[in-house]
C-alpha positions in Angstrom: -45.9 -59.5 -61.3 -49.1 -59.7 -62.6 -50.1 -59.6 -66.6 -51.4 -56.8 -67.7 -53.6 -55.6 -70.7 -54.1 -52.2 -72.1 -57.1 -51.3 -74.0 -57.4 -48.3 -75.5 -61.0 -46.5 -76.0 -61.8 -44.3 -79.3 -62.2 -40.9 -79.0 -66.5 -40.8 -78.7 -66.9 -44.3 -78.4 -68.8 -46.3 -74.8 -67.9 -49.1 -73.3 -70.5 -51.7 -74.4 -71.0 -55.0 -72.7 -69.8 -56.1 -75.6 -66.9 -54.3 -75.9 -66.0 -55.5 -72.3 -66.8 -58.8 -72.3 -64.0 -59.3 -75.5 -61.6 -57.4 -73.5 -62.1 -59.8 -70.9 -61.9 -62.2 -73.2 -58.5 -60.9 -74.5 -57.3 -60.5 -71.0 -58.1 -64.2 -69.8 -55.3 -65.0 -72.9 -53.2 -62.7 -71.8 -53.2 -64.4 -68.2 -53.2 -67.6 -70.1 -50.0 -67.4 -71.5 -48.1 -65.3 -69.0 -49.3 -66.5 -65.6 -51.8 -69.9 -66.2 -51.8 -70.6 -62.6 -53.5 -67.4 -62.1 -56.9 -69.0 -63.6 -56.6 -72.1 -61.3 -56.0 -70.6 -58.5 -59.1 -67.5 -59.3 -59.7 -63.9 -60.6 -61.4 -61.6 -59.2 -62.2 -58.4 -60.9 -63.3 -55.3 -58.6 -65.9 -53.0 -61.0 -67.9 -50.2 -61.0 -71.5 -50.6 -61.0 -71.5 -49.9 -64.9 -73.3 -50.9 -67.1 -71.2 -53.0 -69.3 -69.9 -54.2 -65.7 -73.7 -55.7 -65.2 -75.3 -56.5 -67.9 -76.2 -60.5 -68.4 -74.0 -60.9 -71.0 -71.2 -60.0 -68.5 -72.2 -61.8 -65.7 -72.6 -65.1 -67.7 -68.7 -64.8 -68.9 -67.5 -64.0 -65.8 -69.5 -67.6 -64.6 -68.0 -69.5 -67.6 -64.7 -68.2 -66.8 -65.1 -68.8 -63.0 -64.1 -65.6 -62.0 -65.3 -63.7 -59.3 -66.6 -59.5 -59.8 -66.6 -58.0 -56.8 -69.0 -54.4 -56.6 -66.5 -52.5 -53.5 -63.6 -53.5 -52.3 -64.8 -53.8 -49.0 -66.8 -57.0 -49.2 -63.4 -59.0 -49.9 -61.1 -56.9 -47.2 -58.2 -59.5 -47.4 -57.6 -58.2 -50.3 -57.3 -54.7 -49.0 -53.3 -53.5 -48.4 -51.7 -50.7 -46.7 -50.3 -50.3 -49.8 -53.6 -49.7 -50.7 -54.4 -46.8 -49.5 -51.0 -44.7 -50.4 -50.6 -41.7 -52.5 
């Protein structure tokens, strides 16, 4: 099973790049402590094309991290399940 992080947004509040990059921050710990051999062996992170998603400041965390960000899911289709696609 895979670690999971729940962030919860304020009421009127946007999702800065700021704001992303230290939940991504917080969710590299997460993975850290309950599944480490999830950062050798890669993350990759399907987004939007938000803002916060692709801003510099982003892009250059995701690169120190070594983690992939992927814009659709079908430019990585082994990824893709039947599971997938059910209701």
């Amino acid at each position: 099973m895979c670690p999971h992080l729940i962030v919860y947004l304020e009421r009127d509040h946007t999702v800065t790049a700021d704001r992303y990059c230290d939940t991504l921050a917080r969710l590299r710990e997460v993975i850290r402590l309950k599944r480490p051999g999830i950062l050798n062996d890669g993350v990759i992170l399907l987004n939007d094309n938000a803002r916060s998603h692709t801003a510099s400041k982003t892009r250059e965390l995701l690169q120190m991290f070594q983690w992939e960000s992927h814009l659709h899911t079908y430019q990585i289709r082994h990824l893709v399940t039947i599971s997938f696609f059910r209701n």
